[in-house]
N, C-alpha and C positions, 0 to 999 in steps of 0.2 A: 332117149338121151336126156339128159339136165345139165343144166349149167352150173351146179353146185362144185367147187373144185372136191381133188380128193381128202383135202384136208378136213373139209365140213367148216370153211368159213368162206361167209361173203364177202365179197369185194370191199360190202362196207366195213364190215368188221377189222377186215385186213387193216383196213386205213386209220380206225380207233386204237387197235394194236399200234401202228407207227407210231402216232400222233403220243400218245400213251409213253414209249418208249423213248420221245425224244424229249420226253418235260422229265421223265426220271432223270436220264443221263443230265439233264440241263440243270436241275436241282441236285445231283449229286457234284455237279463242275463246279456251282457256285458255294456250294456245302464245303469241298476241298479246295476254294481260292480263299475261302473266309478263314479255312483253318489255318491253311500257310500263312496268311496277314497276322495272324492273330501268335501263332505260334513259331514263325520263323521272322517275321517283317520285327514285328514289334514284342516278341515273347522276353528280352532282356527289361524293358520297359514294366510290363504286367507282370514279371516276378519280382521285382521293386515293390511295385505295388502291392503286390499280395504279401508280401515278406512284410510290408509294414502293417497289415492287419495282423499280424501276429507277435508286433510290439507295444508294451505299455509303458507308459512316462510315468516317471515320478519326481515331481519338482522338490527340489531343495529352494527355499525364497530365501535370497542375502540377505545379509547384516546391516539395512542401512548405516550411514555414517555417521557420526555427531557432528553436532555443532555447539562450537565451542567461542565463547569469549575471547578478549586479543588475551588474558592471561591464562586459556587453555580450561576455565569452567564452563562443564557442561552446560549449554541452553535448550541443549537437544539432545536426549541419548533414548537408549534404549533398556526395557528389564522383562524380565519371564514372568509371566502370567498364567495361569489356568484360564484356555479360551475357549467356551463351549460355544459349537459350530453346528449349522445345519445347511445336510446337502439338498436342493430344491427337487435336484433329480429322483432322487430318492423320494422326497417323501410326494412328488406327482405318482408315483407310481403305486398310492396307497388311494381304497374308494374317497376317501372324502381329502383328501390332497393332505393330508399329513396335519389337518388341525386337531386331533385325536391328541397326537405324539408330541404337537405345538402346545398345546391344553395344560397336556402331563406336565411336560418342560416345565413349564412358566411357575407353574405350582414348586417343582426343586429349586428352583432358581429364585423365587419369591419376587416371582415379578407378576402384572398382568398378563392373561393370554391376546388383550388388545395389542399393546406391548411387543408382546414377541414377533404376533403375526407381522404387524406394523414395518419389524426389521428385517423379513424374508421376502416382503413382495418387493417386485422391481418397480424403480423408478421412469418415468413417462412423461408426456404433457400434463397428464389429467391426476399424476399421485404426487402428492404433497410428500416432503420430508417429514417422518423416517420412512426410507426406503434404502432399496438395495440398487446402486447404480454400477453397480460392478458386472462381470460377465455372468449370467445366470448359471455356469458350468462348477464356477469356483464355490466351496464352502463358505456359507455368508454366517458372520459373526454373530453372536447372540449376544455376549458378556465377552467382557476380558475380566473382569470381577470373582470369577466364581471360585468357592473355597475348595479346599480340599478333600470336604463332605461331599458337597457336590458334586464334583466328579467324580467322586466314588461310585456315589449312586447312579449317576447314569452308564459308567463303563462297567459295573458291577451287572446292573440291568439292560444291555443293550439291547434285548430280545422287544423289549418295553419303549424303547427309541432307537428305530430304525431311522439311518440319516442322520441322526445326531451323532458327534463326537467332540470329546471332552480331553483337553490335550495342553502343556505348557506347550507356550512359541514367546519370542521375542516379539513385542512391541512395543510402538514408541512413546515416549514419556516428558516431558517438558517440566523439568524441576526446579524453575523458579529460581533461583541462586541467589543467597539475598533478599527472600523477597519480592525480585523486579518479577515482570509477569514477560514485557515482550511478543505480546501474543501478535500482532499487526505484522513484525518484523517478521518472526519467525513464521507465520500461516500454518500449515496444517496437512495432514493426508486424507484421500481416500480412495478406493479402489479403483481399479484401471476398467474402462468401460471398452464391450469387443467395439468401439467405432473406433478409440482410441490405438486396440488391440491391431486392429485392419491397416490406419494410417501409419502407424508407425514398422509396419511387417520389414519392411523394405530400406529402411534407414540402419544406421550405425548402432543407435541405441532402439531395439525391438523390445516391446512388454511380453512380460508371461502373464497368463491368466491370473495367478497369486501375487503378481505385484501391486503395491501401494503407492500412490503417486502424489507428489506434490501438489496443492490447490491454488494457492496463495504463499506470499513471502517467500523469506529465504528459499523453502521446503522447496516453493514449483522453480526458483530463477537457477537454481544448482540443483535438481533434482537428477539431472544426468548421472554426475559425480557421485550423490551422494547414495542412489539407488544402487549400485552395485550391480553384478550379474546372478542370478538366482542358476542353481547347479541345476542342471537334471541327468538322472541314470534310466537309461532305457531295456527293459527288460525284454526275454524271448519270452513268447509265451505259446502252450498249444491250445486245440480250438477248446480245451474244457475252462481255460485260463490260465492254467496251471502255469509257474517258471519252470523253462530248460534251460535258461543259461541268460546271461546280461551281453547287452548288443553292444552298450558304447554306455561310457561316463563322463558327464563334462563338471568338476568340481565348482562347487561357489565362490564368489568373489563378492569379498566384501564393500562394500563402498567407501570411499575416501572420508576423511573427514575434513570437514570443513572450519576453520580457525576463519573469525569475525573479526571485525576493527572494534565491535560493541565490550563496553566494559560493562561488564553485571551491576557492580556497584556504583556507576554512575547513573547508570537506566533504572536503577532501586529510586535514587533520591531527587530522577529529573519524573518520574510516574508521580512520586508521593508529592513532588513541591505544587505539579500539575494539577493532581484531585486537588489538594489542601488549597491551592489560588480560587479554584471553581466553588469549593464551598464556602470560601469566606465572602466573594461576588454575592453566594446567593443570600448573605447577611446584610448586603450593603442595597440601598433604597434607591430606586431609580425616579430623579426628579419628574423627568420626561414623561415615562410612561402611567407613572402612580405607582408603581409594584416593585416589590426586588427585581435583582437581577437574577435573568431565567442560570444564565452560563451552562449551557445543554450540551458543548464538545468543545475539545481543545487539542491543541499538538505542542508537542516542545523538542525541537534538535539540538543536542550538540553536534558540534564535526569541527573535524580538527581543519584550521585554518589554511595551513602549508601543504597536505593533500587530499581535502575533500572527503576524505574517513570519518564515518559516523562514529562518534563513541555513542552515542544514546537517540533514541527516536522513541518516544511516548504518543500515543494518542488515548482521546477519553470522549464518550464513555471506552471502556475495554471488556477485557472477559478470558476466561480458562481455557488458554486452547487445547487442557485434555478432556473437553468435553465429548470432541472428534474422532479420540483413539477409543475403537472396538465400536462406532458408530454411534452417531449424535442420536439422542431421544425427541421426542414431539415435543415436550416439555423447554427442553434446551435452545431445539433449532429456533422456534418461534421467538424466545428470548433474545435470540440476538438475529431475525429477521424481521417481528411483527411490526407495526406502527409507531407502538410507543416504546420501540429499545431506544431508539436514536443511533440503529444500526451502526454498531462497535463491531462488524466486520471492516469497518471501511478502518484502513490509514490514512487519517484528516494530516498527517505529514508531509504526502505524496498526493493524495485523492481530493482533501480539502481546499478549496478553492476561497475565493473571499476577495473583496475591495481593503487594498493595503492601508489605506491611509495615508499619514503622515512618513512612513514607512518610504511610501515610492517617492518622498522628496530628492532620498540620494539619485534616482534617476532624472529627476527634473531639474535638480541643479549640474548634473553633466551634461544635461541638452542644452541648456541656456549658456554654458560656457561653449560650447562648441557651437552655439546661433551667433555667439559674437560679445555675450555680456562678462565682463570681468566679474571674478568670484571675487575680489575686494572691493568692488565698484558699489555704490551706496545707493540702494532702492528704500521706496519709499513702504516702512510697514503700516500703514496706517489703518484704523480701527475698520471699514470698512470699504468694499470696493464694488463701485455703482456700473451697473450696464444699462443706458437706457431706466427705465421704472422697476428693475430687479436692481437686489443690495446681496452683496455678497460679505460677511460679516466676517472679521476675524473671533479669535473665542473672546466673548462677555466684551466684544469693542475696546481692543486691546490694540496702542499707539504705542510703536516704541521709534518712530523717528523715522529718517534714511540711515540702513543699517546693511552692512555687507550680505552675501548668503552663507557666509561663514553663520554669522550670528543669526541670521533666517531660520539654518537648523537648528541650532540651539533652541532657543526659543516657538522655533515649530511657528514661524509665519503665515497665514495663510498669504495673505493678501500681497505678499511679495511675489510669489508665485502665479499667485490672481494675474498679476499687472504684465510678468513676463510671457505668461502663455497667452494672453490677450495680445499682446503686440506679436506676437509671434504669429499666431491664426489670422491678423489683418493683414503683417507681411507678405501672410500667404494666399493672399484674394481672398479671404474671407467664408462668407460661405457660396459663394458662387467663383473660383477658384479659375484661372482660365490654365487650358491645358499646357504641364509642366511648370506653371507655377510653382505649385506647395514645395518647400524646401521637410516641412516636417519632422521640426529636429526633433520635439518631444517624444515621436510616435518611433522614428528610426532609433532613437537610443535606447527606447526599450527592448527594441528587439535587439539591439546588439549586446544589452545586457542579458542577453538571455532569456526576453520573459516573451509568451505565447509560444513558447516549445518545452519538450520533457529537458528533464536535466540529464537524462539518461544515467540514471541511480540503479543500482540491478538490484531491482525488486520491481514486482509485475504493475500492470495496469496505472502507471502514472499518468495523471493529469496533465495538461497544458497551460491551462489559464487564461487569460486573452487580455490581448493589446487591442483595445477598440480604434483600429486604426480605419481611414477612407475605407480601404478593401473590403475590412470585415463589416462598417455600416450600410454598404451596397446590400452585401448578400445578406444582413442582416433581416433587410427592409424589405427585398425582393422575397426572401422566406416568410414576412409576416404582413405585407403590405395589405393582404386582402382582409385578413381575420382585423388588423387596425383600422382600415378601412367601411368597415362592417360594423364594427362597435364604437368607433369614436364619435363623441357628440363634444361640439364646438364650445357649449357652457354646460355642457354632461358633470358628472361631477369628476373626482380627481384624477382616476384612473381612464375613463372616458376621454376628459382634455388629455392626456399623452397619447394614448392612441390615433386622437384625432390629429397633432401636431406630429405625430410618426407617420402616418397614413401620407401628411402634405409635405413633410420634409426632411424625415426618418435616414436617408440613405443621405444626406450631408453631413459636415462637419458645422455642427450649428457650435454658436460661440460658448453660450453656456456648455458646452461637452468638452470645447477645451479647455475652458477656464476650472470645470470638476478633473478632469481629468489630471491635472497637475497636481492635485494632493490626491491623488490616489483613489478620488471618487468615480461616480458615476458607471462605467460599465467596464470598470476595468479588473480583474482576477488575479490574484497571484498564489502561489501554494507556499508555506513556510518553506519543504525544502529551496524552491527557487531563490528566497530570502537569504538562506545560510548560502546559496553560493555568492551571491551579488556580494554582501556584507562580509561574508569570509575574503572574496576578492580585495574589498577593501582594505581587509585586514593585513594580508599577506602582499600587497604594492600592487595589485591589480590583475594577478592570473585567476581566472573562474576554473575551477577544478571539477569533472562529474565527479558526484557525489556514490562512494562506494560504500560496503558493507564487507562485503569478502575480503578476506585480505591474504588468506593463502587456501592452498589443498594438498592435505597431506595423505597418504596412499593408507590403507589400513596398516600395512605393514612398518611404517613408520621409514621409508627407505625412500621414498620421492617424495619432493617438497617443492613444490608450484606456487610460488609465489605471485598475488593481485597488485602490479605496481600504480600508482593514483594516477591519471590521466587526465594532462591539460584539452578545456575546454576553448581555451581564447584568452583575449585579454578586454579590461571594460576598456572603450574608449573615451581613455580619461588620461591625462598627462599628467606626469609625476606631482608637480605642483601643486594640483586639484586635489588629486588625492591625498596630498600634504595637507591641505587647507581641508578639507573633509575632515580627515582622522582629526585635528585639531578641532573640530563643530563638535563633531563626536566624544570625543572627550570633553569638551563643554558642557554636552547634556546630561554624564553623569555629575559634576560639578556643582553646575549654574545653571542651567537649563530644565527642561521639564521632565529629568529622572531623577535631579537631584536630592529629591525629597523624600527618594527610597533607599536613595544609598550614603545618605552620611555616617559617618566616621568608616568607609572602605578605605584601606589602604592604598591609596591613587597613585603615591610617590614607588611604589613598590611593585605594585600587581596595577598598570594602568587598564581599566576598563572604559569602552568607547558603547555610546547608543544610541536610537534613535527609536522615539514615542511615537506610538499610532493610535487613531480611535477612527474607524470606520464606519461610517454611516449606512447603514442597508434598511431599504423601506419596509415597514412594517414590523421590525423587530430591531429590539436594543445593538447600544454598538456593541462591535465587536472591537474588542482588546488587541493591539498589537504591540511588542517588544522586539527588537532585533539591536541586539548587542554583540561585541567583539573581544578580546584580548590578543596580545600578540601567539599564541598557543589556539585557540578556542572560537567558535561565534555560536553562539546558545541564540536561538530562535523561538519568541513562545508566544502563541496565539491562544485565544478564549473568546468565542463567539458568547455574543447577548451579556459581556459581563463588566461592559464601563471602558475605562481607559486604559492606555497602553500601560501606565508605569504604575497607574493606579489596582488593576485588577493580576498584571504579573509581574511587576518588579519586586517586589520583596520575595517570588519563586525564584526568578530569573539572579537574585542575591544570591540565595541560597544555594542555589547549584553551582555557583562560582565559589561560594566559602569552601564547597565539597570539596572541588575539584584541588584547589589552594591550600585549604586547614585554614582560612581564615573562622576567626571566633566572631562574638557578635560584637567587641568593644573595639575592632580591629589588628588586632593583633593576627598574630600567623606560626601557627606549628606545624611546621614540615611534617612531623610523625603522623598528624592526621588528617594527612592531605591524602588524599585518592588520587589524584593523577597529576601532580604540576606540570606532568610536561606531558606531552605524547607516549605512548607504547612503541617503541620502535620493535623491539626483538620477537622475536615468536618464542609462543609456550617450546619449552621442552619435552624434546621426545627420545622418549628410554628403548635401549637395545631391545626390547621388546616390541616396539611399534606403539608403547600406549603414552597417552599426551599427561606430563605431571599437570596437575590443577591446583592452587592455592585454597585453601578454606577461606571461605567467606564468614567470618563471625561475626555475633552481630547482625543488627540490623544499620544497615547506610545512611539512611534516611533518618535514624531516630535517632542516631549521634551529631549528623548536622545538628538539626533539630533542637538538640540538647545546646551545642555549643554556640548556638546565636539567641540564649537564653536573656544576653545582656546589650543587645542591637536594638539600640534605642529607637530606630523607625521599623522592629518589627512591631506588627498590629497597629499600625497609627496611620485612621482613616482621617486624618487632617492635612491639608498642606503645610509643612512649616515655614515659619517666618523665615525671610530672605532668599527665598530662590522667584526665580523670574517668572514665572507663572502663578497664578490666585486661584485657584479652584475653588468649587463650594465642595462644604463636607463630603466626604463622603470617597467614591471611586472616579478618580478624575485628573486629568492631565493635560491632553492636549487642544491645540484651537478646535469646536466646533461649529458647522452654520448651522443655525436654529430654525430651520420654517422660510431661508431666504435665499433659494436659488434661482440662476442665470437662469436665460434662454437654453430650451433644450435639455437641462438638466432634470428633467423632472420625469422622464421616467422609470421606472422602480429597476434598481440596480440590484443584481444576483446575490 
C-alpha cells in the first residue's frame, strides 16, 4: 500500500497548487477592477487627455495698442522688424548647447558671440542683465535690427542654424514726437516670466508664453488694455506630427489704445527748458561749497489746474526707452543702472523726494490761520530769531518790520514763521507734551493737504514723502535708537553730537524741529507731483484733484471709447478768504517778491501768473532749487537738486514753459498763433470709420521756437538780481531766505 494519491501529488503540493491559484485568480480580479477604473470609471477623462497629446498650438501674439497724446500723436506705437530669434530648446539639444550655431550667428549678425550668448541665458539671483527673463520655452530675441541680407542667410542656410529663426513681427517703438523723449512716463516692455505666467492662470487677464508686458510707466499701469488678447489655432496632429485637421481657432484681439492728457509739444519744451536750467546751474559758482553747482536730477510738471491732467512730466537725467525693444545690451543696462548714471530709470516727478523749502510755507500759513493767527494780522519779520544760545537767521539778516503773511510769502520770511511755529510747539507742552495736549496744527494740515500719502497718479511705484510728525519720530527713534546710541559721542564731532542728542531725545518734538519744520526744513519730504496738486488746488479755489495721465481708451476698432474722468481728492482746509489772500502773496512774488526778477516785462495784466520760491537745504550737498507756480489754466512745478535757488536756478525754465504754452515772446507780447496750448485739450483725437486715430504733424522743433522767440527777454541769462524787487542776493544763482551754519535745538540732524 502507499499513500501517494492517484493523481501522483502530495498533499503538499495540492496546497502549493491552491495557494498558487488563488493569487492568479487574485491578480487577475485586481488586473480587471483596474481596467474597469480606468476604462469605464474614468475612460471620458483619459480620452481628453490623450486627444490633447495629439494637439499643437500655435500662438498668434496681439497688436499691442498705442499710445497717443491728448491730440492723438503717437508716443507709443508699433513697426515690423526683421527679428532673428533663438529657440533654447533647440539648441540644449546640440553637444555643446548650441554655442557652435551662437558662434556662427553672431558673426552674420556682426555682433559679439559674448553678446549673443549674453541674450539666451536666463535670468536668476546670480546673472546680471542681459539676460532672458522671460519663459525659457518662448523664442528669445537676438536683434530686432537685422537686415534683409541677414535673414537671408540664415533662412537660406538653416541646416547651418538649428533653433535659430529669422522672421518680420510687429514691435514696439517709442518715436519721440517733437523731439520730447518721455521715457519715465511712458516705461517700457519686457517678457512675461512663467511665475508671472502661473499667477495670473486663473485671473480675467492670463499671459501667453509670447506675450510682452509692461515694466514701468504708462506700459505696466494700463497694460491690461493695451496688451490685447494673442490668437491661438490648435491643430490635430498624428503620433509622427503630422496635421489631420484644425481642432478649434480663437482669433487675435487687438489692444485698445490708449489717448493721454500729455501734449508732445509741451513735454518737447518742458524736457529742453529742464536740461538747459541744469546746465546753466552747472556755470554758476557756488559761494558755500567753493565749486559750481553739481545740478545731478530734476523734475518739471505741468497739469492742468481744474482737473489734475498732466499735460507734461519731465525727469533728468533721462534716456532712450528703445533701448528695451528686442532686449537691453550689457553696455545699456549698466548705463542707466550702474553708480554713476544718477539712475534716470527713476521718475524724480513721482519717485523724487526732497525738503520743499520755502515751498511748504503755503502749508504753514493755513496751519497758523487755522491755530487762530489772522492772515492780515502783523508779525514781526525781523532779521533773526533767538532760542536760547541758537540764532536762527533770516537770508543775509533781512528786517522788514511787523508785516502780514500775505507779505511773509512774498518776500519768503523766514523768521515770521520761526516765531509762529514756536508759540505754537509751546502751546502745545513743549517738548514734554502732557497726554492730549498737542493741538498740532502744523503737522495736521499737512496731512490734510495731502502730504505723507501717494497722490494716487496712475503710474506705478509712487512715493509718499513724509510729514515728520510725533508718530513718525517715535518709530523713527525706536528703529535707530541703538545704532545712535552706539555711535554718538557727546563732544564727538558733528555727526556724532546728533546721534548722541537722538539716542537722548530723538523720539520728541524738540523745538528746533518745529521751528525747521515750518519752512520746509529738517525731515520733512515732498515729491513735485504732490506740489502740483497742493498749488494746482490753490489755483482752482481749493479742490486737490489725483493727478492723472490716461485720459481715455479707445477699442482697436475705433467703436468704443472709455472715457478717464478727473477725480476729486478733497478740498485744503483753507477758507475762501485765505486762499483769496494766498493767490494775492502769490501773485506778489512774481511782481515784487522773490521771482520778480525772473520774470519782468510778463504780461501780468493778461496772463496772471502766481508763485512761490524755494531753496532747500540738505546736509552735505548744495541746495536744491524749488519753483512751484500757477495760472488760472496751469501749475508748472519744477525742481533741480544741488543747483541754487528756486527762482534763481528755474525761473527763467519755469518762464519759458509758460511763453510756450501762451505764445508769449520775450518783450511780452502774445501771438495766439504760436501758442501750443492757451487753454486745456478738452475734446479727444479723432477717430476715422476705420478705427485709426487722425494725428497732427508736429513740425518743427517746440523747444527751439520758444527758444527763439524769447530772444528779446531781457532777464533771459541775467545772473544778477535787479534793482528794485524785494530781495538782494549775491551774484550769481539765488533767491530765497537762507540759515547759514545757525540752527535751533534739534535741528541738526542730517535731513534726507
Amino acid at each position: 500500500m502507499t499513500n501517494i494519491p492517484e493523481t501522483g501529488r502530495t498533499p503538499r503540493v495540492q496546497i502549493r497548487l491552491v495557494v498558487i491559484q488563488i493569487l492568479v485568480l487574485s491578480l487577475l480580479g485586481t488586473l480587471g477592477g483596474r481596467l474597469w477604473y480606468l476604462q469605464i470609471r474614468e475612460g471620458a477623462e483619459y480620452q481628453r487627455e490623450a486627444s490633447g497629446n495629439h494637439v499643437q498650438q500655435v500662438v498668434d501674439p496681439a497688436v499691442r495698442g498705442d499710445i497717443l497724446d491728448a491730440r492723438g500723436v503717437p508716443l507709443a506705437d508699433n513697426e515690423t522688424r526683421l527679428v532673428v530669434s533663438a529657440s533654447r530648446t533647440d539648441l540644449l539639444k546640440q553637444k555643446d548647447d548650441g554655442k557652435a550655431v551662437l558662434t556662427k550667428l553672431a558673426g552674420v549678425l556682426g555682433m559679439s558671440p559674448k553678446d549673443v550668448m549674453q541674450k539666451v541665458r536666463l535670468c536668476d539671483a546670480e546673472t546680471p542683465q542681459p539676460c532672458w527673463n522671460g519663459s525659457p520655452y518662448q523664442p528669445i530675441p537676438i536683434t530686432d535690427e537685422a537686415t534683409a541680407k541677414q535673414a537671408l542667410q540664415i533662412r537660406e542656410r538653416s541646416e547651418d542654424f538649428p533653433g535659430i529663426t529669422a522672421e518680420p513681427k510687429a514691435v514696439r517703438r517709442y518715436p519721440g514726437p517733437g523731439k520730447s523723449n518721455t521715457a519715465q512716463v511712458l516705461g517700457y516692455l519686457s517678457p512675461v516670466t512663467d511665475d508671472e505666467i502661473q499667477k495670473a492662470k486663473d485671473t480675467e487677464s492670463p499671459y501667453l508664453r509670447s506675450d510682452m508686458v509692461g515694466r514701468s510707466g504708462i506700459e505696466r499701469t494700463y497694460d491690461k488694455v493695451l496688451r490685447g488678447k494673442a490668437g491661438v489655432t490648435r491643430y490635430e496632429v498624428d503620433n509622427l506630427g503630422r496635421v489631420i485637421g484644425k481642432a478649434k481657432s480663437d482669433a487675435a484681439e487687438a489692444g485698445s489704445n490708449l489717448v493721454t492728457s500729455i501734449d508732445s509739444r509741451v513735454q518737447r519744451v518742458a524736457e529742453y527748458e529742464l536740461t538747459r536750467a541744469m546746465k546753466v546751474a552747472r556755470q554758476q559758482f557756488d559761494k558755500i561749497t567753493g565749486t559750481n553747482y553739481k545740478a545731478d536730477s530734476g523734475a518739471v510738471v505741468v497739469m492742468e489746474a481744474k482737473t489734475g491732467r498732466i499735460v507734461a512730466m519731465a525727469s533728468a537725467p533721462t534716456y532712450d526707452p528703445n533701448v528695451w525693444v528686442g532686449g537691453i545690451s550689457a553696455k545699456d543696462y549698466k548705463a542707466l543702472t550702474g553708480k554713476d548714471s544718477d539712475y534716470p530709470l527713476l521718475n524724480r516727478a513721482i519717485q523724487g523726494q526732497a525738503a520743499p523749502g520755502s515751498t511748504f510755507k503755503v502749508v504753514s500759513t493755513a496751519a497758523a490761520v487755522e491755530a487762530g493767527y489772522p492772515f492780515d494780522g502783523r508779525y514781526p519779520c525781523t532779521s533773526s530769531y533767538s532760542v536760547g544760545s541758537q540764532v536762527f537767521k533770516n537770508f543775509e539778516g533781512e528786517n522788514f518790520g511787523p508785516i502780514s503773511l500775505g507779505r511773509a510769502l512774498e518776500v519768503s520770511c523766514d523768521t515770521v514763521f520761526y516765531g509762529l511755529a514756536d508759540k505754537e510747539w509751546k502751546r502745545d507742552g513743549g517738548i514734554n507734551p502732557k497726554k492730549g495736549q498737542p493741538k498740532d496744527y502744523f503737522y495736521k494740515t499737512a496731512h490734510q493737504f495731502g502730504l505723507g500719502k501717494e497722490t494716487g497718479i496712475d503710474l506705478p511705484n509712487e512715493v509718499t514723502g513724509r510729514v515728520p510728525d510725533r508718530q513718525w519720530k517715535l518709530d523713527y527713534w525706536k528703529a535707530n535708537k541703538d545704532a545712535w546710541c552706539r555711535t554718538g559721542k557727546k563732544d564727538g564731532s558733528y555727526v556724532e553730537k546728533i546721534a548722541y542728542e537722538n539716542c537722548l531725545e530723538g523720539n520728541k518734538m524738540r523745538e528746533g524741529d518745529s521751528i525747521n519744520y515750518s519752512i520746509g526744513q529738517g525731515d520733512t519730504l515732498v515729491t513735485p507731483i504732490q506740489e502740483a496738486v497742493i498749488y494746482g488746488a490753490v489755483a482752482n479755489g481749493g479742490t486737490m484733484y489725483q493727478p492723472t495721465i490716461g485720459k481715455a481708451v479707445i477699442s482697436a476698432d475705433g467703436k468704443t471709447v472709455r472715457e478717464i474722468k478727473p477725480k476729486r481728492r478733497g478740498r485744503l482746509p483753507v477758507s475762501q478768504s485765505t486762499l483769496k489772500g494766498m493767490d494775492d502773496a502769490f501773485a506778489g512774488v512774481i511782481t515784487r517778491g522773490t521771482a520778480a526778477w525772473k520774470f519782468g516785462g510778463w504780461p501780468q495784466d493778461k496772463i496772471p501768473l502766481h508763485a512761490k520760491t524755494g531753496t532747500a537745504e540738505v546736509y552735505g550737498k548744495q541746495t536744491t532749487s524749488w519753483l512751484a507756480t500757477y495760472s488760472k489754466d496751469y501749475t508748472v512745478i519744477m525742481t533741480i537738486a544741488q543747483a541754487g535757488t528756486g527762482s534763481g536756478a528755474s525761473g527763467e525754465a519755469v518762464r519759458n514753459i509758460y511763453s510756450a504754452l501762451y505764445g508769449v515772446a520775450g518783450d511780452g507780447s502774445i501771438d495766439n498763433r504760436k501758442a501750443l496750448l492757451p487753454e486745456p485739450q478738452k475734446a479727444l483725437p479723432k477717430v476715422r470709420a476705420d478705427g485709426t486715430i487722425a494725428a497732427p504733424k508736429i513740425s518743427g522743433d517746440p523747444a527751439k521756437d520758444t527758444e527763439a522767440a524769447q530772444k528779446n527777454n531781457p532777464t533771459n541769462g541775467d545772473d544778477q538780481q535787479p534793482a528794485g524787487t524785494t530781495a538782494s542776493p549775491t551774484p550769481g544763482n539765488r533767491d530765497t531766505r537762507r540759515r547759514r551754519g545757525h540752527r535751533g535745538r534739534g535741528s541738526r540732524r542730517m535731513p534726507s
